[in-house]
C-alpha positions as CSV (number, residue, x, y, z in Angstrom):
1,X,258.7,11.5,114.0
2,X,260.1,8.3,115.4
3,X,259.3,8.2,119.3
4,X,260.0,6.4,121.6
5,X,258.0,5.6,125.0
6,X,259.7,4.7,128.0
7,X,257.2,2.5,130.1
8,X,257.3,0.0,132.9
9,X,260.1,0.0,135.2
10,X,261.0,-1.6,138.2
11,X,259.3,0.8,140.7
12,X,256.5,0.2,142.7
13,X,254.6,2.3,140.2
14,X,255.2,-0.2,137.4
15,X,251.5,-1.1,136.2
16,X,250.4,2.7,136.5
17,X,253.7,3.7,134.0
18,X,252.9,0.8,131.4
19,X,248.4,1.9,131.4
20,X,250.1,5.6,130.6
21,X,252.5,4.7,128.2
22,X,250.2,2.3,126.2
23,X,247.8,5.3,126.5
24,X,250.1,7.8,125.1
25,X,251.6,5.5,122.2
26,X,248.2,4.9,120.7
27,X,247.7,8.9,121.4
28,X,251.1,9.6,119.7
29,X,250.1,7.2,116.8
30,X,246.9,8.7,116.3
31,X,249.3,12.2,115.2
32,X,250.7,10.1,113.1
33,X,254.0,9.3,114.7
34,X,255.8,6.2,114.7
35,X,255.7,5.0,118.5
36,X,257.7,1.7,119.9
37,X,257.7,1.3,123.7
38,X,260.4,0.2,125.5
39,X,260.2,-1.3,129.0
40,X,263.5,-0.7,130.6
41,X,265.9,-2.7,131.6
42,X,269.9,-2.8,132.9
43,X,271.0,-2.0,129.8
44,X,268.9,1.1,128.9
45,X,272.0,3.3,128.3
46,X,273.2,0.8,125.5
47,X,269.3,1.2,124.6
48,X,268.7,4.5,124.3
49,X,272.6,4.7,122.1
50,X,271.1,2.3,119.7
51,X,267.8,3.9,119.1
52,X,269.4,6.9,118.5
53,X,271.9,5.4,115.9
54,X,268.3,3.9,114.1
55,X,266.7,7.2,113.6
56,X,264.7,8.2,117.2
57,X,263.6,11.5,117.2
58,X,261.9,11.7,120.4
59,X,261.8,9.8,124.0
60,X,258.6,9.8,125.7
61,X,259.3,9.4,129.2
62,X,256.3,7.4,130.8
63,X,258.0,5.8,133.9
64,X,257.0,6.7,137.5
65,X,258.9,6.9,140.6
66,X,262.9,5.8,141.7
67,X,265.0,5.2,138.0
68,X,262.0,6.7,135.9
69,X,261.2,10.6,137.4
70,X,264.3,11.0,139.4
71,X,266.5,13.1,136.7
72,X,268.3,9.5,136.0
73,X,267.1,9.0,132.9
74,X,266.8,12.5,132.1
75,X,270.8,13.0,132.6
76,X,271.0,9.5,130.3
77,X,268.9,11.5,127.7
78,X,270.7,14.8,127.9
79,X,273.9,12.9,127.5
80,X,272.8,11.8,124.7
81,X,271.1,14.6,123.0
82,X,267.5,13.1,122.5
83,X,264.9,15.6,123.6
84,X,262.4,14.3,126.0
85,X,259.2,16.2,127.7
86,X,259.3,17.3,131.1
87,X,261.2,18.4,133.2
88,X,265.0,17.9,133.3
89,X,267.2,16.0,135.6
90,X,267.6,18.6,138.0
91,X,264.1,19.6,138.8
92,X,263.2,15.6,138.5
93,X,265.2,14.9,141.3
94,X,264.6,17.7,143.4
95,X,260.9,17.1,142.8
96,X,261.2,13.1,143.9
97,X,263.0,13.6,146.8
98,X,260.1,14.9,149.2
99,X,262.3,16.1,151.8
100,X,264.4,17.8,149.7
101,X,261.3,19.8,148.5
102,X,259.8,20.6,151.4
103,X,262.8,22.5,152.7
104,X,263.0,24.3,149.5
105,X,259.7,25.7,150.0
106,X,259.8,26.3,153.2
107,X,263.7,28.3,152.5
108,X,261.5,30.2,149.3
109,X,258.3,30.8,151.9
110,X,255.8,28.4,150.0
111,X,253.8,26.7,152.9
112,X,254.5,23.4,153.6
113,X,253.4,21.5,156.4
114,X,256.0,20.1,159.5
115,X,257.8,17.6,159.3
116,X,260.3,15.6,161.1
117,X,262.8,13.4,159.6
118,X,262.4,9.6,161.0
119,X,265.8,8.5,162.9
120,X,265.5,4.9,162.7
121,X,268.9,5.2,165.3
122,X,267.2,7.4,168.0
123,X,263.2,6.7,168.0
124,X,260.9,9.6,168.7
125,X,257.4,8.3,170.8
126,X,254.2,8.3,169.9
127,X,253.6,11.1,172.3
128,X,256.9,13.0,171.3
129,X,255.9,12.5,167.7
130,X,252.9,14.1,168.7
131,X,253.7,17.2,171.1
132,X,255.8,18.7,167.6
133,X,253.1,17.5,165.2
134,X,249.8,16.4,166.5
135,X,247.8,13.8,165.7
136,X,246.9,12.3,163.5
137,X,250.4,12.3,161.8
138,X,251.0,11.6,158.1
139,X,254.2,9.3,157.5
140,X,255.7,9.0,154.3
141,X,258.8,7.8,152.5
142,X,260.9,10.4,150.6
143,X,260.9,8.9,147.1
144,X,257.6,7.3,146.3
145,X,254.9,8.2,144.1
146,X,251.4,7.2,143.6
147,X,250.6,7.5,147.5
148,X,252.9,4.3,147.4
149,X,254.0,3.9,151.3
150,X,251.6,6.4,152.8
151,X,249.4,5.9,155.6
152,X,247.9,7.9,158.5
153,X,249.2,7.0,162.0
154,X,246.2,7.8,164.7
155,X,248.6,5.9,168.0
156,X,251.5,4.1,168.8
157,X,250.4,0.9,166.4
158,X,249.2,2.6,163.0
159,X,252.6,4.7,163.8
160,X,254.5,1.3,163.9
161,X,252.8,0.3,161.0
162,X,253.2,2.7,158.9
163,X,257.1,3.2,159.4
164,X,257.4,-0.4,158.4
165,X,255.2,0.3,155.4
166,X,257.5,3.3,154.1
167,X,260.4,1.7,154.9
168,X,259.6,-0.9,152.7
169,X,259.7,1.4,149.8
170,X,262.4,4.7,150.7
171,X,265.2,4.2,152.8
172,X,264.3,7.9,154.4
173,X,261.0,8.1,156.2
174,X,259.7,11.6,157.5
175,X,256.3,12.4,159.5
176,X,254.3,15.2,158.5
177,X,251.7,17.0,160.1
178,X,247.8,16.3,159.2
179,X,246.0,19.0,157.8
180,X,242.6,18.7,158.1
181,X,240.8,20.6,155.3
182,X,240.4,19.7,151.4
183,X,242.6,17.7,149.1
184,X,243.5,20.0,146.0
185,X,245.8,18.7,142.8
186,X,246.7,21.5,140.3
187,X,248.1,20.3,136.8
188,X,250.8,22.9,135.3
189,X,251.6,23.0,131.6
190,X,254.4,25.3,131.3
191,X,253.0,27.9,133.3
192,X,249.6,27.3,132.8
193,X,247.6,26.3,135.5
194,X,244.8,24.0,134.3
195,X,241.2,23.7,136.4
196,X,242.2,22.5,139.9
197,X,240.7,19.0,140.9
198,X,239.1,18.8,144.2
199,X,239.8,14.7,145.5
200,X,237.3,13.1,147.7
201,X,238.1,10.4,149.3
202,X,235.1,7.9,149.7
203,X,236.4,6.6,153.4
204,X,237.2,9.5,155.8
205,X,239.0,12.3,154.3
206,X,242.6,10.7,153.4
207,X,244.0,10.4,149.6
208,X,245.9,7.1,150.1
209,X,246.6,4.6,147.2
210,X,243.4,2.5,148.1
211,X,241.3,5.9,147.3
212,X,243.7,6.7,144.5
213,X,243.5,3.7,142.8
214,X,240.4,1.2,144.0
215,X,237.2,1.5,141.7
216,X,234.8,4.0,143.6
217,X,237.8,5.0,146.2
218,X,237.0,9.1,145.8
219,X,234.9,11.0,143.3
220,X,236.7,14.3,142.1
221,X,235.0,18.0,141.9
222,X,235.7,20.3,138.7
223,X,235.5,23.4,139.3
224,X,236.6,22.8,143.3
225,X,234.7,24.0,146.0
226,X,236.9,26.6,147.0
227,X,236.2,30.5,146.8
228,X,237.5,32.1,144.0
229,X,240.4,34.0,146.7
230,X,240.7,30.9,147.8
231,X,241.2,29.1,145.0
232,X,243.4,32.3,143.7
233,X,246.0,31.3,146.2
234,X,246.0,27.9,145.8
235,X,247.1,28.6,142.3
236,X,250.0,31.2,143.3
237,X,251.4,28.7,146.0
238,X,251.3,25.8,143.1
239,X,252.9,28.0,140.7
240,X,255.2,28.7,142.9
241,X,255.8,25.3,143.8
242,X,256.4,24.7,139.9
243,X,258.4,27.6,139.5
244,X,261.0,26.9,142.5
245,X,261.7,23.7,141.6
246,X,262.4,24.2,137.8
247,X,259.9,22.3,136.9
248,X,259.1,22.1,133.0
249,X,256.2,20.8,130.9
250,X,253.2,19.0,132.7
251,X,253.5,18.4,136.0
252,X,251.5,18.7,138.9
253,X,251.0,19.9,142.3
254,X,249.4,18.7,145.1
255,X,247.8,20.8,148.0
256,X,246.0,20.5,151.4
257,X,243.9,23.5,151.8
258,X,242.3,24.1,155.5
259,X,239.3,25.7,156.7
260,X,240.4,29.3,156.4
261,X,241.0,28.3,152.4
262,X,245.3,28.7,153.4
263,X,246.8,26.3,150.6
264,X,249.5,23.8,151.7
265,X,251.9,22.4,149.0
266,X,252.7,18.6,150.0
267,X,254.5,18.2,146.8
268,X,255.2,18.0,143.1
269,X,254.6,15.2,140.5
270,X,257.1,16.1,137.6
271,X,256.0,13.1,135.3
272,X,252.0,12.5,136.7
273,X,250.2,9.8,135.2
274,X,248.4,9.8,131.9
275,X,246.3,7.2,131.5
276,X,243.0,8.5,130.0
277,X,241.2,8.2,133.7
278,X,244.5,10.0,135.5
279,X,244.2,13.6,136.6
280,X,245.9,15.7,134.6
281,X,243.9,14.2,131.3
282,X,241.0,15.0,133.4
283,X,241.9,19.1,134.2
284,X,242.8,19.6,130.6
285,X,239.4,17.8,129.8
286,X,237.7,20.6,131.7
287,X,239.3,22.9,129.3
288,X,238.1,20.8,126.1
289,X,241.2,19.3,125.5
290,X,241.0,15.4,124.2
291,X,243.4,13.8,125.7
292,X,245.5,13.3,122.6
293,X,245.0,17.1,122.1
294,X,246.8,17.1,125.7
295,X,250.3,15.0,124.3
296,X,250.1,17.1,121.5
297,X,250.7,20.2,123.4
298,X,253.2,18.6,125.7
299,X,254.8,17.6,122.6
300,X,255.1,20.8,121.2
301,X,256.5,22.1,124.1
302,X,258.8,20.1,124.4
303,X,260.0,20.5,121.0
304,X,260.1,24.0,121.2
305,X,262.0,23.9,124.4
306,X,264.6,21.3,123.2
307,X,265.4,23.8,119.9
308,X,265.2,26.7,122.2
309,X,268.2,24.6,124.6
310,X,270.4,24.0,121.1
311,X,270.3,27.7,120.6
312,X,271.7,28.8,123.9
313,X,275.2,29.5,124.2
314,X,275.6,26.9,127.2
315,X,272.9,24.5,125.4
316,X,272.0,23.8,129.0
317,X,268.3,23.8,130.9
318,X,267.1,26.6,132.9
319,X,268.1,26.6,136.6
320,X,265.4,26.5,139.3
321,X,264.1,30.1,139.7
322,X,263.3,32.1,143.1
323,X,259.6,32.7,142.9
């Protein structure tokens, strides 16, 4: 097939998207498919017509956050009839906006921790902040990935600090309480819940971007630590998670799990990074899967799923489901 892999972007997430799509073009080659990647630019609609018009199959979506996993360029490639993997535009946006997905699960009964929405216009105190939270409180901005913009607040100046950090990158900013307890990420591939990854941060016990992405910043645990009931519902309340949202393909969820083993979705990753060190290469690793033996399945997936969509009376994507 002809593919094309969308990579780069103009998020803050730009050098994680062009390591994955370089990792998935050679991956993609390797099956012996023709792969060109395309960073995007302003005129990726016009793009995208003309690839089509030359023979494109396929679009590999490898961009991260805002304008990449948003269910933009989804709608741009369901406009234009090119299947894709992942999800689709609806579940991509519902996904990236944070807030948006934390009061779905909390309508559907998937636990979520509190939050409080950040009113630039009418400031809350450290100590009000705290008597709805407690401390320490995690603040975030409502359309990043990659930990991009998240920080712990343990008083009045880290609190300061970090609103000015995730301002800098989401014009909405919420504050969410801490759970102490274990980091958990769960990689779903259509339904299929691959070995959860248990993160351990090598400073204190917070997954931010410098742990994420800093040589030596955590060491992850496959299988996790977790009892096998507990582990059980971290599973169900991922599913769940993936289920709600409509999420499609690979994506993954990730979980705060506190000392009685209760699981706590923070949020869903509907295009997760796939560079050969990321995450979700690393579950299905557990599993024996190479990683090019991982982009063939999603591949095949999303094949099946995009003839499965042109055989449907209303040749539309499923709608998020209750779980």
């Amino acid at each position: 097939m002809n593919i094309v892999i969308l990579a780069g972007g103009r998020s803050a997430e730009r050098q994680v998207s062009l390591v994955t799509g370089k990792a998935c073009k050679r991956a993609l080659e390797d099956l012996g498919h023709r792969a060109k990647l395309i960073d995007p630019e302003e005129d990726l609609p016009l793009r995208l017509w003309q690839e089509r018009q030359a023979g494109c199959d396929f679009v590999w979506i490898a961009l991260h956050g805002p304008g990449g996993e948003d269910g933009v360029v989804q709608g741009m490639l369901e406009w234009l009839g090119l299947p894709y993997q992942g999800s689709g535009p609806l579940a991509s946006a519902l996904a990236m906006d944070k807030l948006v997905s934390k009061q779905i699960f909390r309508a559907e009964g998937i636990p979520t921790p509190e939050w409080l929405v950040w009113d630039e216009a009418q400031p809350l105190s450290w100590a009000e902040c705290v008597a709805r939270l407690g401390s320490p409180l995690v603040v975030k901005p409502s359309n990043s990935g990659s930990t991009v913009g998240i920080s712990l607040a343990r008083d009045e100046v880290s609190l300061a600090q970090g609103l000015a950090l995730a301002s800098s990158v989401s014009s909405r900013v919420f504050l969410e309480r801490y759970i102490p307890g274990k980091e958990i990420t769960l990689s779903i591939l259509s339904g299929q819940v691959l070995p959860a990854i248990e993160i351990i941060p090598a400073q204190g016990d917070f997954y931010d971007y410098e742990a994420k992405y800093a040589p030596g910043g955590s060491r992850h645990l496959i299988p996790c630590s977790l009892s096998a009931a507990g582990l059980a519902r971290c599973e169900a309340a991922g599913l769940r998670a993936y289920r709600v949202l409509g999420c499609e393909g690979l994506a993954r969820v990730d979980l705060r799990v506190d000392a009685d083993e209760n699981p706590w979705v923070l949020e869903v990753n509907t295009l997760p990074g796939m560079t050969p060190t990321s995450l979700c290469p690393e579950a299905a690793a557990a599993l024996g899967w190479t990683f090019t033996e991982l982009v063939e399945r999603m591949l095949q997936d999303a094949l099946q799923r995009a003839a499965l969509t042109r055989s449907a009376p209303s040749g539309s994507r499923p709608s998020p489901q209750p779980a």
